[in-house]
Structure formats: C-alpha cells, structure tokens
N, C-alpha and C positions, 0 to 999 in steps of 0.2 A: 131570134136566137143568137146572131151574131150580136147584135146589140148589148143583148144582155153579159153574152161572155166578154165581151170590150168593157162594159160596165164594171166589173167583178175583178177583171185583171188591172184594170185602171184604179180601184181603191186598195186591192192590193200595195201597188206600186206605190201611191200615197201615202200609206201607212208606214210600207219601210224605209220613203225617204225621211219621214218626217221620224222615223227613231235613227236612223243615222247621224240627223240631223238636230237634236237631240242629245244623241251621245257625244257628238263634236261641241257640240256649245259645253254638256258639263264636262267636258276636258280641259276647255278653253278656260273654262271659268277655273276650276281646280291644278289648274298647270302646277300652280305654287305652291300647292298642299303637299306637306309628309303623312304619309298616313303608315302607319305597321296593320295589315292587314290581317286578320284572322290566323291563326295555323289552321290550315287545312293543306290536304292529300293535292289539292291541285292548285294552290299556291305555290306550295314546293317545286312541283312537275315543272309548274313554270318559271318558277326561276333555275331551274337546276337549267331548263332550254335557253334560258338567256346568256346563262353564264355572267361573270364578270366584267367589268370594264379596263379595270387595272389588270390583267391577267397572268404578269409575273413581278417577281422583284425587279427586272433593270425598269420596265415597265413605270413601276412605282416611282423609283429612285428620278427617274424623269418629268413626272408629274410633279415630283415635292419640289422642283425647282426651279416651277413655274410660283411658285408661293414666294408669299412676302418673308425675306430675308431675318433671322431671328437675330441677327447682327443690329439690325438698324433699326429695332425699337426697346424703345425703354420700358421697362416692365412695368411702372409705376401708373403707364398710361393704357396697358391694354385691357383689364377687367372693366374700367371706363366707356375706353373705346368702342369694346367689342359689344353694348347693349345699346348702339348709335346707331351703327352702321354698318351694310352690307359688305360682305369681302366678293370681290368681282372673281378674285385669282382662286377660285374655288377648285379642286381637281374632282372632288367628289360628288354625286348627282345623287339626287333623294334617292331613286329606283334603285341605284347598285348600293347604296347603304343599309336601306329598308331588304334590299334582298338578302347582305349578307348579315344581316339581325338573322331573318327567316331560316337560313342555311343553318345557322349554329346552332338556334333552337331545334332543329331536325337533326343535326347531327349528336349533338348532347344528349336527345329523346331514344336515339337510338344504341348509345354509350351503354355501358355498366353502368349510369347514373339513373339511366330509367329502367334498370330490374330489377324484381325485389330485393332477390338473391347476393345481393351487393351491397345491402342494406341491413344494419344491423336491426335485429327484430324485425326484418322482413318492412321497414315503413319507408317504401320508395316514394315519391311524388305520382301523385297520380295525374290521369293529363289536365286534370282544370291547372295544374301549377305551371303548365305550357303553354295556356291558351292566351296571346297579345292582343286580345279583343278588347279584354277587361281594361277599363278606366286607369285604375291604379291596383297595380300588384302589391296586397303587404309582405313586407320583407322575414322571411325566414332564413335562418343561417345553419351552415352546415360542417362537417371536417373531411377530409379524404383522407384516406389510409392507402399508400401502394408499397409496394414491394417489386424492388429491382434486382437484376442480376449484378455480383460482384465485377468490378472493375468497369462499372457507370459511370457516364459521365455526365454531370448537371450543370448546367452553368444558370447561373443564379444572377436578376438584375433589379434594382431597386426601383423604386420610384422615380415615373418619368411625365407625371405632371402635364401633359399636352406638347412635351418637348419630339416634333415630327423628324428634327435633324440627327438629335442623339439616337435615338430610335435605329433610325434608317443606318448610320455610321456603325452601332452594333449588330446589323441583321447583316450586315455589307463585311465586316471582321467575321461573322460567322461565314457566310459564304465564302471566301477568302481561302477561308480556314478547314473549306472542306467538311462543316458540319452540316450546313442545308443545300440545298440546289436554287435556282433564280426561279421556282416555281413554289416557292415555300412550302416544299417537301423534307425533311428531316429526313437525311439517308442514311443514319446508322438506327438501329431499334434502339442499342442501349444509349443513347444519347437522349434527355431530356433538356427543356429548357423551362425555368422558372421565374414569375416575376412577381415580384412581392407586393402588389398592388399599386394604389394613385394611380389611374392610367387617365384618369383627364382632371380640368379646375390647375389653375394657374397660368397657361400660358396657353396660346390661341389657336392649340391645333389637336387637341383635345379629342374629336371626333374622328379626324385620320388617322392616329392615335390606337384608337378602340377599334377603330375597322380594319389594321394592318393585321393588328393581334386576333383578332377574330378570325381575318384570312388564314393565320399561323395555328389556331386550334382548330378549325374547321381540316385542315391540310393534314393536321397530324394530333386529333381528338386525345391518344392515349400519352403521348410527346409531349405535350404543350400544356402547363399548369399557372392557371392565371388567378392569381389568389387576391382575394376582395381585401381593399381597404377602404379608410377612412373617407374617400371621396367619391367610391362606387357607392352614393347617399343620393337620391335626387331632392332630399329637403337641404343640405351641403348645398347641393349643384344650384341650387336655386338663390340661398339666401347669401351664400360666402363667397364661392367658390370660382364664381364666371362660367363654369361649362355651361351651366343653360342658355346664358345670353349667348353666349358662341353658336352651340348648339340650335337653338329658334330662329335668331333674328342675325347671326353674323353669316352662317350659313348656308340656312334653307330657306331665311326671311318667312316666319308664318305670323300671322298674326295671332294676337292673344292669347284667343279660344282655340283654335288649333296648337298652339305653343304647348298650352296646358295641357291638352286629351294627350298630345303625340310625346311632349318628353315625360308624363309621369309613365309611359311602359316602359321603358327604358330602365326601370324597376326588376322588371323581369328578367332582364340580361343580368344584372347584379344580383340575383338570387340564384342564379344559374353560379355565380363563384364562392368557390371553398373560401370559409373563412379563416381558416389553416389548413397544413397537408403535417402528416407525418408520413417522412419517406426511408424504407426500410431495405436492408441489404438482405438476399435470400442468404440460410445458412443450415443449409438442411437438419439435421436435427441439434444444433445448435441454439443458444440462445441470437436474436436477430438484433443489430444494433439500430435503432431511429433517431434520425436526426428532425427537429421541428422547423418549419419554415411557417411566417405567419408574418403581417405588414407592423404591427404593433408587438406588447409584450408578452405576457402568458397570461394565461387566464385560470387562475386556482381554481375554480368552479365548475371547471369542465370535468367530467372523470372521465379519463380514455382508455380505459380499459377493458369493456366491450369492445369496441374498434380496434384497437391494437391485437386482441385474444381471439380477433378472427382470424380463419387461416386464409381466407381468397387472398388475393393480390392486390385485387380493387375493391376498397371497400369505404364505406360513408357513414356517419349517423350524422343525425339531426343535434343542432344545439336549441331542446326543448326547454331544458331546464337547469340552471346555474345554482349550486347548492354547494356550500364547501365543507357540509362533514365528512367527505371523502376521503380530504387531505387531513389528516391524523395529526400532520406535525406543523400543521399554519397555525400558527401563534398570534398572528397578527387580529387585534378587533377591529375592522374594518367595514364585516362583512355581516350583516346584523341579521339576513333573512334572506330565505332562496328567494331566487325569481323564477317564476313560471312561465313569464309572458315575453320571451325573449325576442320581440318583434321591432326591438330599439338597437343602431346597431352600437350605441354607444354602450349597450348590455354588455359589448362582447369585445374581454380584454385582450384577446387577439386582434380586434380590429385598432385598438384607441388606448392599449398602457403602454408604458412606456418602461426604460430600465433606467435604475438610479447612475449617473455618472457626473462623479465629481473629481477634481486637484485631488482632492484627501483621502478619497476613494475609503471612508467611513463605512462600515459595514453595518449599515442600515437595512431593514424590513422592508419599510414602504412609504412612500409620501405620498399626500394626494397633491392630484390634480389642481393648480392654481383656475388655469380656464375651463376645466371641465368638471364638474360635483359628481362625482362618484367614479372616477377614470385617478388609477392608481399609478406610480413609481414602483419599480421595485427592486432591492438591493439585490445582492447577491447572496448570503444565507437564504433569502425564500426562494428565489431562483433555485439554490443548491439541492434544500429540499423539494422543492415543483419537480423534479428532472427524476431525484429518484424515485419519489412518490409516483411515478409516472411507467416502472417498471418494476418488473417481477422479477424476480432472481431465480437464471436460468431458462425462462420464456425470454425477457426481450425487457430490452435498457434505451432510454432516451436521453442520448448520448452530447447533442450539440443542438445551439439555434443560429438559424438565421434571421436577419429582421432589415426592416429600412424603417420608413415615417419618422426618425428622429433627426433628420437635420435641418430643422430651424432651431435645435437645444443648442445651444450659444456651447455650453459647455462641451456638449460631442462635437460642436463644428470643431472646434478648437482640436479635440482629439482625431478627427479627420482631418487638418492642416497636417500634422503632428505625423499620420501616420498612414497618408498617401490616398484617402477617403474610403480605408476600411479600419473599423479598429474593434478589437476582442476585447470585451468588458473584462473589468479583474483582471488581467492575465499580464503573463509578461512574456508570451509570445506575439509579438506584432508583427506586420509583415515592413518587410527592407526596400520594399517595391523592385524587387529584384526576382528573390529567389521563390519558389515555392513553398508550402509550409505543409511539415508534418504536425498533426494534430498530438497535442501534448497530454497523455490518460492522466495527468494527475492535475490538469485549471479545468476550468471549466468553461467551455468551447461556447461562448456568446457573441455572434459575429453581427458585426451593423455594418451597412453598407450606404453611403453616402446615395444624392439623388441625382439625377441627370444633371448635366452641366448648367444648362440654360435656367434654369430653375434656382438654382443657386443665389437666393436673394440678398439671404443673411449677409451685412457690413465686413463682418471677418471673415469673407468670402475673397474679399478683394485683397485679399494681402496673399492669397494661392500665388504660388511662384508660376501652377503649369494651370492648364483649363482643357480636365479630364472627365471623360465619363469612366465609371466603375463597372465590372463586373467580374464576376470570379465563377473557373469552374472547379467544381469539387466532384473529384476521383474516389469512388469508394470501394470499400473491401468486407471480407468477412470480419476481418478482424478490426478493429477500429483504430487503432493506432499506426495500422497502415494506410489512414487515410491520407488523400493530400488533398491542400486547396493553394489552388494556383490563381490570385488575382490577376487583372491588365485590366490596366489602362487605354481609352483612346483619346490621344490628346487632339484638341482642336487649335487652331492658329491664333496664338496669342493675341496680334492684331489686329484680329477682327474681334478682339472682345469689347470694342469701342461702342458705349449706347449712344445712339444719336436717335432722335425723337424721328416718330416715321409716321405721312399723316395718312390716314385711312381714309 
C-alpha cells in the first residue's frame, strides 16, 4: 500500500517538474519575443497588477537621457542605421510597451468611443474591432465631435516624428506651467491637450514616442486627443518611413516572422485615432462655433453634419463613405465618383491634402498632388466654401483649422522662417512671436504649425536664426472673436545643433 502511494506521489512529482520545466525552457527560448496578446478580462487584471516601469514624468525624463543624444547623429544615417543594428540604450522593455498597448485598448473600450450612444446612427465598433489577436487589422477611419466649456484651454502640437527630446521638453513646459502633474495627470478638466499626428517614422525614437502619449491618453482618456496622421500607416512604417525597422530590429530585435505578426497589429492602435476632431464651444441655446483640427487638409467629401447636429458632447461617426454632392458649391472637377471603400488611408483628405501656399498667394481651387495620384492642394476659395458649407445658420458654424504635415513644403518652410513656425494661410494676421492673437471674424482662421525641431530636415531649415519647438494654446469662448491663441516657443541651445555622425 505504501508502495503504491510512494509510486503515485512520485509521478505526480515527475509530471510537474517536468512542466515547470518546460515552461522555463519556452521562456528561455521566447525571452526575445514581442508578442501583443489577446484582449482579454485577465490580460488586463494583469497588467493593471504590474503596473508600469516608467511610473511618472521625472521618471521618464531620466530614462530619456540614458539614450543616444539626438545632437550627435546625423539624420541622413539613422533610417539606414536603425535596420542594422540593435540599440543597447533601450529604456523601454517589450512587457511594459505590450502592456501599455493593452491598457489603452481597455481604456478606449471602455470611453464613449465603445457606446453606441456616441455614435451617430448608433454604429459603435463592436469588440472584434478590439480584439489584437488578429494578424492584421484593416484600417477604418473615423471623426470625433466634443464640445467644451467656454474659456478652454487647448494647447495644440504638430508633428513630432520620433523626436523623444522635444516631446519630453514640451510635457516639461507643461508641467512647469501648472497644466499636468509628474504623474501625467491633467489637473484642470477644462484643459485639453491636442496633437495633430506623425507620432513616429523619421527619427529613432518613434516607439517611446507612442508609449509616452499613450501613457498621457490612458491618464486622462477624455483630456488627451491624439489625431491619426499620415505615418500612423503600417504599410508607410514599413516601406518609407523607418518606424518598423526601429520598431522590430533597433528595439525589440525580433526576427522576421515575428517582426511581421507583432508590428502589423499595431494597426489597431492606429484605428483607435480620430482622423479629425471638431472641437466645439458649449453655448446654450446659441448657435455653437467649431474649430477643425486634422494633420492634413480638408476633405470635401466628408458631410458633417450628422456629427455636428448631435447634441451629446462626445460624439463620432465612421468615414464609410466619401461622396461630394453634399458640397453644393465645389466647383472643382476633381472628384469623378464616391468611394465606398474607405479602407486606404490615402482616401482621406484629412489625413494626406494639403493647403495651397504660394509668394503670389493666387487664389486657386486645387492642384494635385505631384507625389501622391489622387491627394489634392487646396486654395482658399474652396477652403472658404468647405468651412461654410460645414455649418447651418443659427445651429453651429466652423469657424477655424488647425493643421501640421506641411513642413517639408519648401514654400511653407519659407513662411515658417518668416513667421516664427506658425503661419495663417491668406491672412494678414500673423503672429509677432510676442503677443497673443485675437482671432480676426472677417480672414479666415487657417493655422499651420511647424514640426518638432529635430525633425526639421528641409536645407531652408538651416538658415532658422533660433531652433524652436512650436506649440500654441488656444483660449476659447462663446463668442468667437473673443478667441485668443497664444503660441510659444521652446528654444533649444543653438550649439548643440552641431550634426556629427554617431556610430551605432
């Protein structure tokens, strides 16, 4: 009897070293693997148990300066570089990236972006459009609609391209400034903060990048508006841009097959971003004034007026469909046939037009696209028209743009030298890099905002007297000419804008 029970508790014992043992070897063997796991209920549990590694801003701000100096490389050699070779000086570790993918997606799920109610004609996503299982997520695009209380404050930042210095140097003026805490918490309600997309492709830091701002939506979901551009693309990331090589092999080093399964979900993060906002002043029974914020130009095709003629606060529709007999007064033949199948994000002239800016300032319709076949220019008459065709008279008027994605245009850098790297299309209000600016009711309020400093490749770059990152915050009101926008500047130390070649 004893025998037997000694028999019984001895292959027990067998069995579960030999799966301990087992579990440790495919550990050993997958140490190197990124994997995005499934969303599920106890995925989440356990990351929310882990928590973070970086756990506040000074936190961060410490890590970033263990990285390689963005001083001492020349940008001509990192898209190169960065599909060679490993970066040792890594701060970020698969598990707390992969987590804070997983947090957002739950946090987003659980947003007014996952109720119906929120959703014009009731068409929320349902959860397969959450589920990071899948291979490759196709891309769908979207618009948000909010409405804020009078005397908001938004600060507004362009494209920052993988640049982890500027970044940090403007989250560092915000804390500064008494607008967030070093926990990347947002301590006023009415305080937004908005970023006009590009958040990686170009420069080598691309994924710290993505994960700071994720930290900053996840902290403050209704706060924090991270609007899709041209390089939140994983076929971009792939073929032009460099975030994939950064992303695979500079910083998590995967091989091939793993490269390919783990960054095509990373699809799904980018379909989770608005591909414009219109953001609206409450005015109780008032007509309500919108201003567009979007990384590219406008997009005739869109009709927003479902979205706008809801009354919620938070409100979304889908861009199903791109049709311009909406717009009554677009003259332009450009546009030969709706598209149904808007799963190209090059569909979508929020993400990829651009606005005409020339010396002559010729009031032109639309030019196309030299590098891109079917991606438009567009003057300031269609602009003029787009804006009003856009509101009702007495419901609600869309009043100004914001925008970035146009500074490699030789001709806007030019007008960013010119005018402290923000400049108002058509207008002859510009800013003095001084004062604040009252918004003018009779131009038309078209604002561009240069890109992060380091990024800054264009030749007529190099003739900038100072070496500034941009951003501006815009105070708003019921009445719209009592708006103000107040840019700043942060200037970086001249001297170290010395490129000396750095070897990896």
């Amino acid at each position: 009897m004893n025998i037997k029970k000694l028999s019984i508790f001895s292959c027990f014992a067998l069995t579960t070293l030999g799966l301990i043992l087992g579990i440790y070897l495919y550990k050993k063997k997958n140490k190197n693997t990124f994997f995005i796991f499934p969303f599920t209920r106890k995925k989440i549990k356990k990351c929310k148990n882990k928590g973070f590694g970086v756990k506040n801003f000074k936190k961060l701000k410490k890590a970033s300066k263990k990285l390689c100096s963005t001083n001492e490389v020349d940008h001509t050699l990192v898209n190169k570089k960065l599909g060679k070779t490993f970066l040792n000086n890594v701060f970020l570790t698969k598990q707390e990236f992969n987590c804070t993918l997983q947090r957002f997606i739950s946090s987003t799920q659980k947003s007014p972006f996952g109720k119906p109610k929120h959703w014009v004609n009731m068409q929320n996503p349902g959860d397969s459009f959450f589920g990071i299982d899948k291979e490759k997520q196709k891309y769908k695009f979207f618009v948000q609609k909010i409405i804020v209380n009078p005397e908001t404050e938004i600060a507004i930042h362009s494209d920052i391209h993988g640049d982890l210095q500027g970044l940090i140097k403007y989250l560092k003026c915000l804390v500064s400034q008494g607008k967030i805490n070093k926990k990347f918490k947002i301590i006023d309600k009415n305080f937004y903060l908005v970023f006009l997309g590009d958040y990686v492709g170009g420069w080598m830091y691309g994924t710290e990048v993505l994960y700071t701002l994720l930290r900053l939506k996840i902290k403050n979901p209704d706060n924090v508006i991270l609007i899709r551009g041209n390089h939140e693309d994983i076929f971009k990331n792939k073929i032009s841009d460099g975030f994939a090589k950064e992303f695979t092999r500079a910083k998590f080093n995967l091989s091939k097959e793993e490269s390919n399964r783990c960054f095509n979900r990373l699809g799904v993060i980018y379909n989770l971003l608005p591909s414009a906002l219109f953001l609206g002043v409450k005015n109780d029974d008032e007509p309500i004034n919108y201003a567009l914020f979007t990384h590219g130009g406008i997009e005739p095709r869109f009709n927003p007026h479902d979205l706008l003629s809801n009354k919620r606060a938070i409100t979304y529709q889908w861009i199903n469909k791109l049709d311009i007999s909406w717009f009554k007064d677009f003259n332009c033949n450009i546009y030969d046939k709706p598209i149904y199948n808007t799963s190209n994000p090059k569909h979508i002239g929020f993400i990829w037009n651009d606005f005409i800016v020339g010396d002559d300032q010729k009031p032109l319709d639309a030019t196309r696209n030299i590098k891109h076949v079917g991606l438009y220019r567009f003057g300031k008459p269609v602009v003029d028209r787009f804006l009003k065709a856009c509101g009702i008279d007495g419901k609600y008027y869309v009043k100004a743009i914001f925008s970035g994605h146009q500074h490699s245009d030789k001709a806007m850098a030019k007008k960013f030298l010119k005018h402290n790297d923000i400049y108002c299309s058509w207008a002859k209000v510009q800013w003095d890099g001084k004062s604040p600016i009252r918004f003018n009711t009779n131009e038309l309020m078209v604002w561009t905002l240069n890109a992060s400093p380091w990024w800054k490749k264009n030749d007529i770059f190099a003739q900038h007297p100072d070496f500034c990152d941009i951003h501006a915050i815009l105070k708003v009101d019921k009445k719209f000419e009592n708006w103000i926008l107040t840019p700043k500047r942060i200037c970086f130390d001249p001297a170290k804008r010395k490129k000396k070649k750095y070897s990896f």
